[in-house]
C-alpha positions in Angstrom: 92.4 133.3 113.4 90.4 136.5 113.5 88.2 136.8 116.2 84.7 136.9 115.5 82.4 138.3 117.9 80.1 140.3 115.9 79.8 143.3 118.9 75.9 142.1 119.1 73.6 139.4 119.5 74.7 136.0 118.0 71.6 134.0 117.2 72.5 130.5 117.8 70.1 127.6 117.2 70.4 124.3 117.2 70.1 122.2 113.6 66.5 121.1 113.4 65.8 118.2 111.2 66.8 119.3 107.9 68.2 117.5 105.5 72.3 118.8 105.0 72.2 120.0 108.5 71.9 123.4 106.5 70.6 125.9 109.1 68.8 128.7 106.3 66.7 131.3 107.9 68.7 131.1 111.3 70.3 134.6 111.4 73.1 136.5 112.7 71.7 139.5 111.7 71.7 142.3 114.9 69.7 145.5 114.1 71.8 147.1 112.0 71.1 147.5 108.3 74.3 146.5 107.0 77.1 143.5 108.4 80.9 143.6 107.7 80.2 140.8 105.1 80.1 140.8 101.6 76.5 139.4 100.0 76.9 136.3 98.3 77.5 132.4 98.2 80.4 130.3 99.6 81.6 127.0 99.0 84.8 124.8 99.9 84.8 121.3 99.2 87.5 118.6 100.1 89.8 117.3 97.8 89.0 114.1 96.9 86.1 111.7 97.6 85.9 109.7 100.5 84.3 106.0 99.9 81.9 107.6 97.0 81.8 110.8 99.1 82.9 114.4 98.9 82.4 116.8 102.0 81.9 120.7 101.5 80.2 123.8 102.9 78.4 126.1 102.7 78.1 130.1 103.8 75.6 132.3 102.7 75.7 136.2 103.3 72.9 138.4 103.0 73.1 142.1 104.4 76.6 141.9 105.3 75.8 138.9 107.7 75.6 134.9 107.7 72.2 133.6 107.7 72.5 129.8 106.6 75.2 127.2 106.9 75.5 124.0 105.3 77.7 121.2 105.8 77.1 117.8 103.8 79.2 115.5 101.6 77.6 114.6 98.1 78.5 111.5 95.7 79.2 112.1 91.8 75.2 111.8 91.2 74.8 114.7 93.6 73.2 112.9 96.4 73.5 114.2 100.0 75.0 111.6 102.6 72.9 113.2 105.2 69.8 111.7 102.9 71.3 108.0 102.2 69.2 105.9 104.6 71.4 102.7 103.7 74.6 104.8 104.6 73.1 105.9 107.7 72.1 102.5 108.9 75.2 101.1 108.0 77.1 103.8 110.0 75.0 104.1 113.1 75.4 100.3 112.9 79.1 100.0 112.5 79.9 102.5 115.1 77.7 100.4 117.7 79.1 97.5 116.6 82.9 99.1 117.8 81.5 100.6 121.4 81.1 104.0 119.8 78.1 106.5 119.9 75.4 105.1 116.9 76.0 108.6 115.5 74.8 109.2 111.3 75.6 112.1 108.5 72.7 113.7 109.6 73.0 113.9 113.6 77.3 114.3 112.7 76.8 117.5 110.2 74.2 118.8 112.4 75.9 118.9 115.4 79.3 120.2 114.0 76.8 122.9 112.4 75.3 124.0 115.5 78.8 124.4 117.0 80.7 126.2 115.0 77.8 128.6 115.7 78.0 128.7 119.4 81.8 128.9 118.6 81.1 132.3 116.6 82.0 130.8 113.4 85.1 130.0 114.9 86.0 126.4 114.1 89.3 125.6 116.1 86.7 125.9 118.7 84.4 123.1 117.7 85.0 119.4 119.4 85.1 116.6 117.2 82.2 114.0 117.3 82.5 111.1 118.6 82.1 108.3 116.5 83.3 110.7 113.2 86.4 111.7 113.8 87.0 112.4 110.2 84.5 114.3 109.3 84.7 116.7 112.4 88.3 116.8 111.2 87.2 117.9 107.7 84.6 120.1 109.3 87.1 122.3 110.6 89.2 122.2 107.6 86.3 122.8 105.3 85.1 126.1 107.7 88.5 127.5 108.5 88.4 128.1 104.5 85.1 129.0 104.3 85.9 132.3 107.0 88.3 133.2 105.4 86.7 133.7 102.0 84.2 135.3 104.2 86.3 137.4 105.7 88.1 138.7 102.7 84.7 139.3 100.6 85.5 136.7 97.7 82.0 135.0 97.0 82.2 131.7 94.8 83.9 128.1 95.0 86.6 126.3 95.6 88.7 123.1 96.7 90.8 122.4 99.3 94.5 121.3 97.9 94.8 117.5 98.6 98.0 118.5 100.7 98.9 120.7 103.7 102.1 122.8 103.4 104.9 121.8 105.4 107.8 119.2 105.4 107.2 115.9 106.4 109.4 112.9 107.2 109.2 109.4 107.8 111.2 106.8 108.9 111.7 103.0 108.7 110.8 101.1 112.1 114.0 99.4 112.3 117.5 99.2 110.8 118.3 97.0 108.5 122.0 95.9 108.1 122.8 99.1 110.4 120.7 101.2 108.0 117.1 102.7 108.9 115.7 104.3 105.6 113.5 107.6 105.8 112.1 110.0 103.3 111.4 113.9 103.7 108.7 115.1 101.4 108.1 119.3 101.2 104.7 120.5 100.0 104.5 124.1 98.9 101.6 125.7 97.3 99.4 122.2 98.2 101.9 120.4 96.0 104.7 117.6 96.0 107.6 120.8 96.0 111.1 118.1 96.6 111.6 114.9 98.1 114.4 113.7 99.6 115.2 109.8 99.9 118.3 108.4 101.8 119.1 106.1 104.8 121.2 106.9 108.0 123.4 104.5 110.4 123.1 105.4 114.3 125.6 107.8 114.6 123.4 109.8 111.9 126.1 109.6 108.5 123.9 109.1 105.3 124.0 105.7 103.3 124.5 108.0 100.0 127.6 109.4 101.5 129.4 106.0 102.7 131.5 105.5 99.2 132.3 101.7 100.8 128.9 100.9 100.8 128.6 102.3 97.4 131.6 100.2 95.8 129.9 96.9 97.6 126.7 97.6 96.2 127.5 97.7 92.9 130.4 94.5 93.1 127.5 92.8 94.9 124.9 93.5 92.1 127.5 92.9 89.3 128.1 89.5 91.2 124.3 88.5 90.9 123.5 89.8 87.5 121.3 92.8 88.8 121.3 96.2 87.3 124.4 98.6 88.8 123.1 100.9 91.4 124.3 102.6 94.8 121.9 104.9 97.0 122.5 108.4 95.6 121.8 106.8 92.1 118.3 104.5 93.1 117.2 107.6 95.2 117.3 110.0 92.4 115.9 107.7 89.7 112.7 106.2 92.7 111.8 110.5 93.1 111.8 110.2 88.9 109.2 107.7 89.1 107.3 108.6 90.9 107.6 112.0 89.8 106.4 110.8 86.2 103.3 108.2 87.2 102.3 110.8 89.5 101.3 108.3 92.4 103.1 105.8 94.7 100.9 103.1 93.4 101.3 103.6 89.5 105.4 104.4 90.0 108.1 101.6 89.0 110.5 100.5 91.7 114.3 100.5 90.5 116.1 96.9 89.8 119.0 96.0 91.7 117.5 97.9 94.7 114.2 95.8 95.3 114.0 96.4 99.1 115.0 100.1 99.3 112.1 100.8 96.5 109.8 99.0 98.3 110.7 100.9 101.4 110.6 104.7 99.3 107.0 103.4 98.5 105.9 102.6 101.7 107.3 105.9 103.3 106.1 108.4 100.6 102.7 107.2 101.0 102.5 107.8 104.7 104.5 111.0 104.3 102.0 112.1 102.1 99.0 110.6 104.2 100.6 113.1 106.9 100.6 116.2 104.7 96.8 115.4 103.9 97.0 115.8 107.8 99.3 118.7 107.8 100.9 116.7 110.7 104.8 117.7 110.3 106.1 115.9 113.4 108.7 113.1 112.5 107.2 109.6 112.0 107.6 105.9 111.7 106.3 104.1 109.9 104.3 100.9 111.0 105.8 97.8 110.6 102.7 96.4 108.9 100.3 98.0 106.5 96.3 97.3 107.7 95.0 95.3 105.4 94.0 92.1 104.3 96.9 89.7 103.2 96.6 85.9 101.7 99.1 83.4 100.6 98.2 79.8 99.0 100.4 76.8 98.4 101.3 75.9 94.6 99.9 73.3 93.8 97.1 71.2 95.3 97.9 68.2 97.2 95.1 65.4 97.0 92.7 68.0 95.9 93.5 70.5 98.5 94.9 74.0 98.1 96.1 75.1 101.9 96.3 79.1 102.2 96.4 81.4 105.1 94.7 84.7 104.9 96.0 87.5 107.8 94.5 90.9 108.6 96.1 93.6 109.7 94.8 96.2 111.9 96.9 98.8 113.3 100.1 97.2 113.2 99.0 94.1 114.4 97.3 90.9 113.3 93.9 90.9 114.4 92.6 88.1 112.7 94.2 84.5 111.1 92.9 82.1 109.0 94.0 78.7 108.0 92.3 76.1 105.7 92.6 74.1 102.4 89.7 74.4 99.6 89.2 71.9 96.9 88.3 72.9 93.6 85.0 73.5 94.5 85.7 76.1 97.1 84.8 73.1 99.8 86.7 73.6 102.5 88.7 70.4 104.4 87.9 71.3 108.0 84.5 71.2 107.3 84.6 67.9 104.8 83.5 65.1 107.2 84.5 62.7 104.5 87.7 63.5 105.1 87.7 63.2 109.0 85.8 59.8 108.8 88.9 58.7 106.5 91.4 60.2 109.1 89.6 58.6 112.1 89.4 55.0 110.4 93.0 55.5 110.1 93.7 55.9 113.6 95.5 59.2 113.5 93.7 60.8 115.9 93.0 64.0 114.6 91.8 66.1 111.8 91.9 69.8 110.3 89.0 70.8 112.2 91.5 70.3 115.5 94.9 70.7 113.8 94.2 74.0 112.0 93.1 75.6 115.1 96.2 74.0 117.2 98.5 75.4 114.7 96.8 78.8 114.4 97.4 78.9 118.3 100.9 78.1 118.2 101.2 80.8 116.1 99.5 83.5 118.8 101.3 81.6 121.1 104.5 82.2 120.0 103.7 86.2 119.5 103.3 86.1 116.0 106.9 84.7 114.9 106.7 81.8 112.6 110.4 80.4 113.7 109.1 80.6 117.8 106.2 78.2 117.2 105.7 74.6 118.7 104.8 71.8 117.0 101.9 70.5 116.5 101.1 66.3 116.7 100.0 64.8 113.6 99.8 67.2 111.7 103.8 68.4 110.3 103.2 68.8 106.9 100.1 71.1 107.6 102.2 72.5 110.3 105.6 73.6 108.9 103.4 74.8 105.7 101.3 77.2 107.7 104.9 78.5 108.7 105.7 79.2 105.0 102.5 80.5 104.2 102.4 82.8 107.1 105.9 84.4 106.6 104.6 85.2 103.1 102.0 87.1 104.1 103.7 88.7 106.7 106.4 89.8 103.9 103.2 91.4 101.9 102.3 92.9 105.3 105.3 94.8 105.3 104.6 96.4 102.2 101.0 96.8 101.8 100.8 94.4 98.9 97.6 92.8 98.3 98.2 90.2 95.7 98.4 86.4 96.8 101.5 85.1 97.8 102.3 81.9 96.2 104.7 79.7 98.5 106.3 76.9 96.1 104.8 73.3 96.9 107.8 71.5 95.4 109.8 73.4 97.7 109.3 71.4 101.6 
């Protein structure tokens, strides 16, 4: 980037309390009458909004030189974040909450603001904040644009392209069946330019060159009623789809390759979370997908529904529960009805203890369902919670967030 020492004084000042962290009237005017800068307005905006929230700057010129930047996010009514008490609260709150810095839009926009000026209006040379990584990443983003508008004299607007040019490749964590799937996505112009989907064995050959695997592929399907398909075929017709919804969540999968669509979907959407990154180095992809993932038994089973909800938080489970609810949304650990019934019955336990127990096992035995140890008295509950579990593990896998229904009639 194009150094920017002006060859006189700099007036750097620190954001005072002004709403946008907008820093008008603070000059980098030296005494001459007339900057290297053409007069006007500059804006650059992100691509997309963030939670309700779109980040973008601002530059203004006057005399040939800079003499106010902005840098605020707005929501589709126009607000400012840096003016949203609630979402300040919330944040400063949130961030405490995690052992980071109780930092707000205001105080976060403000500071990045007053940097970049000490930096010379050179943003590769402003730190991040901590506590908003993401907007000091956009910061940068956002200003790098904004100089170089500046610096080429073309007053007016514009947005960022939602994609960084580059290629970008991801790669399943594991193999599967001596297979390990990955994806290799080229952006060009800000734009989804090719994609490339295929798999590759450990000595590096390509699953969509291996004609055996091809021929037993297709017997296989033919055997089971599915569609006929082999890898070069899927591949081409998944890149269709997805070509035509236009997103990975809207595109179909292809039938008779249920697992190898699921994976294309899972690694074009953290290819393309890269390229929003521009970060081109060679990935893989987490086993699970953060979120929050629930499966429920069938059918109720004197009154009560068991279902185990997991969440996932990078890559790992970070939180388990396991309960039954009743119609009513009561829930049985917490019925002492129930546990009187169980203690006149001289069983010696009750969900209240059981869940818990099992839930343990389950840490316990790092997370694998077929590692855990029993738990007394309670089987049923017990090899159920297995079931559940592995089903929302399997949604895990893949991000999806509907419920997983595990068969009652089924144990």
């Amino acid at each position: 980037m194009k150094k920017r020492r002006l060859g006189t004084i700099l007036a750097v000042a620190a954001c005072l309390s002004l709403a946008g962290c907008s820093e008008e009237g603070i000059s980098s005017v030296p005494d001459l009458e007339q900057g290297p800068y053409t007069d006007g307005s500059y804006e650059v905006r992100m691509p997309q909004y963030e939670n309700g929230w779109q980040e973008y700057g601002k530059i203004t010129v006057t005399d040939g030189y800079i003499t106010d930047v902005e840098y605020d996010a707005h929501n589709e009514a126009g607000e400012k974040k840096s003016q949203d008490t609630a979402y300040r609260d919330s944040m400063a709150a949130g961030n405490a909450a995690n052992g980071l810095p109780a930092v707000y839009p205001e105080k976060v926009y403000s500071d990045l603001v007053t940097a970049f000026r000490a930096a010379e209006y050179d943003p590769e040379k402003v730190d991040a904040v901590a506590g908003a990584t993401v907007s000091s990443g956009n910061f940068k983003k956002v200003m790098a644009a904004l100089m170089e508008m500046v610096e080429k004299g073309q007053p007016g607007e514009m947005t960022l392209p939602l994609y960084e040019d580059g290629v970008y490749e991801v790669e399943m964590p594991e193999y599967d069946n001596g297979w390990k799937d990955f994806i290799r996505v080229t952006i060009a112009a800000g734009k989804v330019d090719s994609i490339a989907f295929d798999a590759r064995n450990e000595q590096g050959d390509l699953k969509s060159a291996d004609e055996e695997y091809q021929k037993s592929m297709i017997a296989g399907n033919v055997a089971n009623g599915l569609p006929e398909t082999y890898p070069a075929d899927y591949a081409q017709r998944l890149i269709e789809n997805y070509e035509q919804a236009g997103s990975v969540e809207e595109m179909d999968g292809v039938a008779g390759a249920t697992i190898s669509s699921r994976n294309f979907k899972k690694l074009l959407g953290h290819a393309l979370e890269n390229a929003q990154k521009g970060d081109t180095e060679v990935t893989v992809a987490p086993i699970f997908e953060d979120g929050e993932y629930r499966a429920q038994m069938s059918e109720a089973d004197q009154g009560w529904t068991e279902f185990v909800v997991l969440t996932i938080q990078n890559n790992a489970v970070s939180q388990i529960s396991f309960d039954a609810v009743d119609e009513n949304g009561a829930y049985k650990s917490k019925d002492a009805d129930y546990q009187d019934q169980m203690a006149q019955a001289g069983i010696g336990t009750d969900p209240a203890q059981f869940y818990p127990a099992i839930i343990q096992s389950f840490i316990d035995a790092r997370y694998l369902p077929d590692e855990m140890d029993a738990v007394a008295g309670a089987t049923q509950s017990f090899n159920r919670f297995k079931k559940l579990v592995t089903a929302a593990l399997e949604n895990a896998l893949y991000g999806l967030e509907e419920t997983a229904v595990v068969e009652t009639n089924d144990e």
